[in-house]
ZADO-486132 format. One record per residue (C-alpha): residue number from 1; z, y, x. Coordinates in steps of 0.5 Angstrom, whole numbers, plus 500, padded with zeros to 3 digits. Layout:
residues N
i, up, north, east
NUM, Z, Y, X
...
***
This chain:
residues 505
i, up, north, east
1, 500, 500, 500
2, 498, 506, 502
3, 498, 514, 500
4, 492, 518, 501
5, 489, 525, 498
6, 484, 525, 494
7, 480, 532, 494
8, 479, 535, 488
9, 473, 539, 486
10, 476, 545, 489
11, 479, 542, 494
12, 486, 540, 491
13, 489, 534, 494
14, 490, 530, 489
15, 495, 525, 492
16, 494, 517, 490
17, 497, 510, 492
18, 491, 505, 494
19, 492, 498, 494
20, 487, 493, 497
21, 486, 486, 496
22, 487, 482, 503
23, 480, 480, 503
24, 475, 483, 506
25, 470, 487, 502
26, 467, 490, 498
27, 471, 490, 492
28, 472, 493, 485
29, 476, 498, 484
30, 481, 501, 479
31, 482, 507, 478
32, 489, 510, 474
33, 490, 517, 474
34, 497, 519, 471
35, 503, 524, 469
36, 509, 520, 470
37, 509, 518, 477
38, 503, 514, 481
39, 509, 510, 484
40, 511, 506, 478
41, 504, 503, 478
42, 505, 499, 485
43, 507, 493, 482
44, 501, 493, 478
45, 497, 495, 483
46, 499, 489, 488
47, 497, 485, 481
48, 490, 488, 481
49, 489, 487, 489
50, 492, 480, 488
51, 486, 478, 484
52, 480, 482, 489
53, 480, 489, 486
54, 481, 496, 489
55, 487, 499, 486
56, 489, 506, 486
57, 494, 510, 482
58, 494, 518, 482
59, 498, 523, 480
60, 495, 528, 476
61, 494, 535, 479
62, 500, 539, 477
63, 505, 532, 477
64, 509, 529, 482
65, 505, 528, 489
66, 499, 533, 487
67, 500, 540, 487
68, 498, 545, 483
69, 498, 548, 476
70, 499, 543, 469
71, 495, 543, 464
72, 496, 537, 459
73, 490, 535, 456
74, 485, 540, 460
75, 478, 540, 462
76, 480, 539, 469
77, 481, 531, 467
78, 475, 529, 467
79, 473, 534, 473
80, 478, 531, 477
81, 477, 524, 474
82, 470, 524, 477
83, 471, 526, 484
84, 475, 520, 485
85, 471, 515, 482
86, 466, 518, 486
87, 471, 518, 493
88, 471, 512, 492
89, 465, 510, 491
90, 464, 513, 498
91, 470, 509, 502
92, 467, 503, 505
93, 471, 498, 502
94, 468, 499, 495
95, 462, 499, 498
96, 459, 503, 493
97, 461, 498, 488
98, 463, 497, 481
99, 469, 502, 478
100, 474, 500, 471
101, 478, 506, 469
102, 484, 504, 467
103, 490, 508, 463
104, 496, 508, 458
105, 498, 514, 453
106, 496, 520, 457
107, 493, 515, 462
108, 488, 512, 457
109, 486, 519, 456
110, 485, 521, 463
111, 480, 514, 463
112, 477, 516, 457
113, 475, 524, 460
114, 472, 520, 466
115, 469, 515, 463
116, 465, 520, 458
117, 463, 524, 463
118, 455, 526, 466
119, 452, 521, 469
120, 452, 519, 476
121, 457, 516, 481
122, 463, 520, 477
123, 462, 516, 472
124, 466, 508, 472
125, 462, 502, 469
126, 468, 500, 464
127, 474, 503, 461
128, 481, 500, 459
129, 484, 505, 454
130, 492, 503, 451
131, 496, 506, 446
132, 491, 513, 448
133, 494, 519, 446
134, 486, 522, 445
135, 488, 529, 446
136, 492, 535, 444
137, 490, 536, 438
138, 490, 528, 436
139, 498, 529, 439
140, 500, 535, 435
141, 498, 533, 428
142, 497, 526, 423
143, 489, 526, 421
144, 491, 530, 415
145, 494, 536, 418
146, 502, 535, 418
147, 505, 536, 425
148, 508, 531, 429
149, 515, 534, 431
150, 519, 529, 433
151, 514, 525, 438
152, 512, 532, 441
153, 519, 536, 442
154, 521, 530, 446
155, 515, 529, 450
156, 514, 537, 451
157, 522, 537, 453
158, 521, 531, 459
159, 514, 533, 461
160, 511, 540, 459
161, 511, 546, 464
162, 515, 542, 470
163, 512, 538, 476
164, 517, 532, 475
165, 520, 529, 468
166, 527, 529, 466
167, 525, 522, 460
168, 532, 524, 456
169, 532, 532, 456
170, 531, 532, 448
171, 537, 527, 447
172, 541, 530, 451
173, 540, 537, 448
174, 540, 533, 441
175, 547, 531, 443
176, 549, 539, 444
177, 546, 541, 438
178, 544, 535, 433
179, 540, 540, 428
180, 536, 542, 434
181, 530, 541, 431
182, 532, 544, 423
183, 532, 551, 427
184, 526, 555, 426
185, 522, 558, 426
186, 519, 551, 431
187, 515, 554, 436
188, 522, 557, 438
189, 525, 551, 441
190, 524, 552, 448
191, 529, 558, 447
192, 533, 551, 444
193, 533, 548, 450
194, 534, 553, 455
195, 529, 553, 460
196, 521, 555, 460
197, 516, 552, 455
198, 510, 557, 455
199, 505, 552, 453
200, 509, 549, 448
201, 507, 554, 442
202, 500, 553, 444
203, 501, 546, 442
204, 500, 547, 435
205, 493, 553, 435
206, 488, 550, 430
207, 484, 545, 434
208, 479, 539, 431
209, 481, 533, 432
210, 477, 526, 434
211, 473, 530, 440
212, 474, 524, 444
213, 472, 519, 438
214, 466, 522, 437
215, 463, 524, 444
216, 465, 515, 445
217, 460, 514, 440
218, 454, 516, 445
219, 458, 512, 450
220, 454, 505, 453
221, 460, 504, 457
222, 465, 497, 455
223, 471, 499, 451
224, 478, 495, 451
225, 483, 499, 446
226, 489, 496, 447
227, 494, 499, 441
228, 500, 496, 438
229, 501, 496, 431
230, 508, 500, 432
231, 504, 505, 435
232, 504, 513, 433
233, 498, 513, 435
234, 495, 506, 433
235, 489, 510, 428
236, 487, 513, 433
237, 486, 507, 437
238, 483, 503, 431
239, 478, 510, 431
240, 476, 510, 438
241, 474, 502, 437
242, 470, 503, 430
243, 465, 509, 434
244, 465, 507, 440
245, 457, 506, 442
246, 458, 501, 448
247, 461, 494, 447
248, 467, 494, 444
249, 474, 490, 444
250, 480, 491, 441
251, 488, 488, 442
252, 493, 490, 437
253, 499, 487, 438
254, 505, 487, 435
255, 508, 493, 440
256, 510, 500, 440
257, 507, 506, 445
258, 510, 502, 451
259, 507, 495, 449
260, 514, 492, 447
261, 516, 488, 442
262, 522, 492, 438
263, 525, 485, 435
264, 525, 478, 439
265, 522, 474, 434
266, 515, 478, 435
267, 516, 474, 442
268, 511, 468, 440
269, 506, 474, 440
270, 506, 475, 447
271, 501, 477, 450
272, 499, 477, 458
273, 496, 483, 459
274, 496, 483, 466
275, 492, 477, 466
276, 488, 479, 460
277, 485, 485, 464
278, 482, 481, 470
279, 480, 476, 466
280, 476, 482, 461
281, 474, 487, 467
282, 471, 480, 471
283, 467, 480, 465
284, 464, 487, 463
285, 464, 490, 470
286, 459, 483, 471
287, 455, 484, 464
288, 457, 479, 460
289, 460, 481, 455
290, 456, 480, 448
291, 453, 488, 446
292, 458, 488, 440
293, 465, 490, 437
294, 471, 485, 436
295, 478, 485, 436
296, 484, 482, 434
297, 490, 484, 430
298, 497, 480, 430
299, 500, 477, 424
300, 507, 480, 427
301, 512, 475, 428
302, 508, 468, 426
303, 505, 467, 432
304, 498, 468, 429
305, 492, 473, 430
306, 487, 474, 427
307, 480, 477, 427
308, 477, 484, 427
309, 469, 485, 425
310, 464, 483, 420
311, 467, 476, 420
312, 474, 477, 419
313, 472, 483, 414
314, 468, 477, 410
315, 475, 473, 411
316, 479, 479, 406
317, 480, 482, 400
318, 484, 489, 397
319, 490, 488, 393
320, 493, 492, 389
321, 501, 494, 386
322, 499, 497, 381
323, 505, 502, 379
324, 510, 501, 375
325, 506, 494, 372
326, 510, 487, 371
327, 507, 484, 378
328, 506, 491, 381
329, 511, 496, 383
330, 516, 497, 378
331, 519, 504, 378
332, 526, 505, 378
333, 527, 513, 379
334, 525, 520, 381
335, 518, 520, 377
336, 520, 527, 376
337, 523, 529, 384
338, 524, 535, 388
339, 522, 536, 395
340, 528, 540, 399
341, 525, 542, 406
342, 532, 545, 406
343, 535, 538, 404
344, 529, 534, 407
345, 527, 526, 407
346, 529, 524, 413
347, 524, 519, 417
348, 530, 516, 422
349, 534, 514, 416
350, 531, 507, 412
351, 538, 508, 406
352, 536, 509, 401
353, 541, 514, 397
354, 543, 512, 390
355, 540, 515, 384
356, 541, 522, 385
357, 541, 528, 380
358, 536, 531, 382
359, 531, 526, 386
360, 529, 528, 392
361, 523, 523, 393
362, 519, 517, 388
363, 523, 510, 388
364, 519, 504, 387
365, 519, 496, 388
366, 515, 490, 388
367, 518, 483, 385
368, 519, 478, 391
369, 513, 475, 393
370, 512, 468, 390
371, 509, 466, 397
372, 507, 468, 404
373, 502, 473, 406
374, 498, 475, 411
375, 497, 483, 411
376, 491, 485, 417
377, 487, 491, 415
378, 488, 499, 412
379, 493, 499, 408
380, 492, 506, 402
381, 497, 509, 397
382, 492, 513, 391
383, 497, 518, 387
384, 497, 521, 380
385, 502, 527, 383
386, 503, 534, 381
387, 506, 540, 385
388, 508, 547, 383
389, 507, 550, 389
390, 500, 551, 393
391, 502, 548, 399
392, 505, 540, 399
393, 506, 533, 404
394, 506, 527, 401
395, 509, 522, 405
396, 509, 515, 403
397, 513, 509, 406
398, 513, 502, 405
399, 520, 498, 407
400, 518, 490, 407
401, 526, 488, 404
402, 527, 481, 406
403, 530, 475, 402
404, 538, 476, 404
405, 536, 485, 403
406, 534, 486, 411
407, 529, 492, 411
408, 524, 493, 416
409, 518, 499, 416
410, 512, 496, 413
411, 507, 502, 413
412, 507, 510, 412
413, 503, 516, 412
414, 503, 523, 410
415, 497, 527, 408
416, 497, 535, 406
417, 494, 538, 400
418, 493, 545, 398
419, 492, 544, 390
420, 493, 548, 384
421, 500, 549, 382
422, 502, 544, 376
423, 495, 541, 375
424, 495, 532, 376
425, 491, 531, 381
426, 488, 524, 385
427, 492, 524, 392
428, 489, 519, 398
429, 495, 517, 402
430, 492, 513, 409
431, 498, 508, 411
432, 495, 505, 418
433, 492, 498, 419
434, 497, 493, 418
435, 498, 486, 422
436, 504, 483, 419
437, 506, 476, 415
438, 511, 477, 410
439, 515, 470, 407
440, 516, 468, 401
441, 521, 472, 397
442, 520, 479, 401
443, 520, 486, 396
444, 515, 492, 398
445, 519, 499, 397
446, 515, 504, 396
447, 517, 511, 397
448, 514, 518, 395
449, 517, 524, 398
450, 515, 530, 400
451, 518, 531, 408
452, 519, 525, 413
453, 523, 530, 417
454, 525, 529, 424
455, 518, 526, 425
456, 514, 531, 421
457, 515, 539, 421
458, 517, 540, 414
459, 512, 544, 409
460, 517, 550, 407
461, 512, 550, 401
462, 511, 558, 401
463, 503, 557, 404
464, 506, 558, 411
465, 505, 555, 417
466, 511, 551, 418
467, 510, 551, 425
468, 512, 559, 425
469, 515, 559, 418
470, 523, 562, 417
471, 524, 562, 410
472, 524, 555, 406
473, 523, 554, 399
474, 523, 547, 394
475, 517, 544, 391
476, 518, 540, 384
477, 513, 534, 383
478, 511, 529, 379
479, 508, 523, 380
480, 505, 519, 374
481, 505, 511, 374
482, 499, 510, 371
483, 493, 511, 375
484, 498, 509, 382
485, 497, 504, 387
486, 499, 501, 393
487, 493, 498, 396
488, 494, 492, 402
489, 489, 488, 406
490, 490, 482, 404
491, 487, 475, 408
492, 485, 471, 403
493, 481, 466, 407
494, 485, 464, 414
495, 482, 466, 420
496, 485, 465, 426
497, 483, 467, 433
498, 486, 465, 441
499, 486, 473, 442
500, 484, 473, 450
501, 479, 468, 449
502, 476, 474, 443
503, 477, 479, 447
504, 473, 476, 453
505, 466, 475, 450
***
């Protein structure tokens, strides 16, 4: 292991870990360009050069070992990306050989930039995105425009505006003051935290989303997503599989953003991951993978995967709990509620209170399952609902209740609507791709509410932005049983798939 320094195009010394095999050369290389320290990495980069690839780690300019100015998510990724790619093909041990760019979290979003860059030497011949945090805007805020708080305060608190982390800066500034967040108006908190964060407000500056996802589908390049279905961002990687232009594989395990399962029993979904990525990098950078998109979707906690593409679509069906119907969801209060952004629905906090005076969200339940199902594919709430304000979220969260009462998160999404005040209208509420078996005897508790906060910034209702918003107000709602539902994917006819050999042809 060794430490060079990687020029960047204005002549940045960019400082990077190289591993090579014990073998002489050429090889192919890997590329891995981070924030959170090149040196985390060696372990996987002695991995990689134990099966014959050139390994390399960088810290990204501004971070760690390299110095100048951080700009998370800025132009200079791609530029600095591609001067590396092309530094590498001119080392004699690459031999000006094949590249694999290879990144998770904001380190897939370095991969990605290059991988999507001009054509030439700057360009890698395939890319292995995990968990991709897409880019700024992606980050910032759900499809549907509610900004994702809790995520980007603690990441900006550890990460922005410093060369080094401090991972539990959040939690400790939590812990001094627990209604950190419930402060306004939220571009404020780094006056909260107690140390400079200038480019925490030009976070939440209007941005389109999907930049990446639409440029990706020009791309010839191959393609693994990696992405866990406990992911915040597991749609985004889900959207990058679709459109993507070149060969295309998709990995949804039953994971969160670091790739783990958050309870034991998922452990007979364990995937080798390492070992997948040697196996699926030999054979797109030699060509032989078939020109088409796959992939594959746990079935948590039973050990099974199932597939993702046309045959796996022929193998599903969408089925629906109808509100308030015999063998649907059976509403149990708050068909009429009111949405308190001063008293929200709090998103890390599965209890559900007892009926309540006036009802702060929706509350529905589904009869115990008469047998297992296998859930794999989109989930969608479609809403008859009303508000009698201008500006409204809707958050909907599904609890899986298991036979002895245990709740676990099944699904969610939150979309925002700015609709006539008191006029019922029809209401599409994404709730992600799910990869789950359900046993026998297992409910489906629906809630509908209108805050899902610390998760969410919570809508003040007044038509402000609620990223700069001081004054809160309520917001009354209805939601009408008739012409509601929950829609699951459902695998009517089982398919069940080995996922590394799926992924790797």
């Amino acid at each position: 292991m060794t430490t060079v320094y990687v020029p960047a195009p204005d002549g940045t010394p960019l400082a990077t870990d190289l591993c090579l095999p014990a073998t002489p050369g050429p090889h192919p290389a890997v590329v891995i360009r981070t924030p959170y320290g090149r040196t985390a990495h060696r372990a996987e980069l002695r991995g990689w050069a134990a099966h014959g690839f050139a390994a390399l780690a960088q810290d990204v300019r501004g971070r760690h070992g390299s110095p100048g100015p951080w700009h998370p998510y800025q132009e200079h990724e791609e530029s600095d990306g591609a001067a590396t790619v092309a530094w590498v093909r001119n080392q004699a041990w690459s031999g000006g050989g094949p590249v694999l760019a290879v990144g998770s979290s904001y380190a897939a979003h370095c991969a990605l930039v290059t991988a999507l860059g001009p054509p030439g030497d700057g360009r890698p011949d395939a890319v292995i995105a995990a968990v991709p945090a897409l880019g700024l805007a992606d980050t910032a805020r759900e499809p549907a425009g509610p900004e994702r708080l809790r995520a980007r305060a603690g990441w900006w608190a550890a990460h922005g505006d410093r060369s080094d982390s401090a991972p539990d800066a959040l939690a400790h500034a939590l812990a001094d003051d627990p209604r950190l967040l419930e402060h306004l108006p939220v571009t404020r908190l780094a006056d909260r935290l107690g140390r400079a964060l200038p480019s925490w407000p030009e976070l939440w500056d209007d941005r389109p989303r999907g930049r990446i996802v639409r440029r990706g589908s020009a791309s010839r390049l191959p393609l693994l997503a990696v992405g866990g279905t406990h992911d915040p961002f597991a749609e985004d990687t889900v959207a990058l599989w679709r459109g993507w232009g070149g060969p295309a594989r998709l990995l949804l395990g039953p994971w969160g953003h670091h790739l783990t399962a958050e309870r034991p029993r998922l452990s007979a979904d364990r995937v080798n991951l390492g070992a997948l990525y040697v196996r699926w990098a030999r054979t797109a950078l030699a060509g032989q993978l078939e020109p088409d998109r796959r992939g594959v979707i746990t079935l948590g906690g039973s050990g099974r995967w199932h597939g993702m593409g046309r045959q796996a679509a022929d193998a599903a069906r969408t089925a629906a709990w109808p509100f308030d119907a015999r063998s649907g969801l059976r509403l149990l209060h708050g068909a009429e509620f009111t949405a308190d952004p001063a008293h929200p629905v709090r998103s890390d906090d599965l209890a559900v209170p007892a009926d309540t005076t006036p009802a702060d969200r929706c509350l529905l339940l589904s009869p115990p399952l008469p047998r297992p199902l296998d859930l794999a594919g989109p989930a969608t709430a479609r809403l008859l609902a009303t508000a009698d304000t201008p500006a409204a979220d809707w958050a909907v969260r599904v609890t899986a209740l298991d036979p002895a009462g245990r709740a676990e998160p099944l699904a969610f999404g939150i979309v925002r609507r700015a609709d006539p005040p008191g006029e019922a209208v029809e209401i599409t509420v994404p709730l992600g791709t799910l990869g789950r078996r359900l046993p026998a005897g297992t409910r489906l508790r629906t809630e509908i509410a209108g805050h899902h906060f610390p998760a969410h910034a919570r809508n003040p209702h007044t038509g402000e932005n609620p990223v700069t918003a001081t004054r809160l107000a309520p917001s009354r709602r209805a939601v009408t049983a008739r012409g509601s539902a929950l829609h699951l994917t459902v695998v009517a006819r089982r398919h069940y798939v080995e996922p590394v050999p799926e992924i790797c042809r």
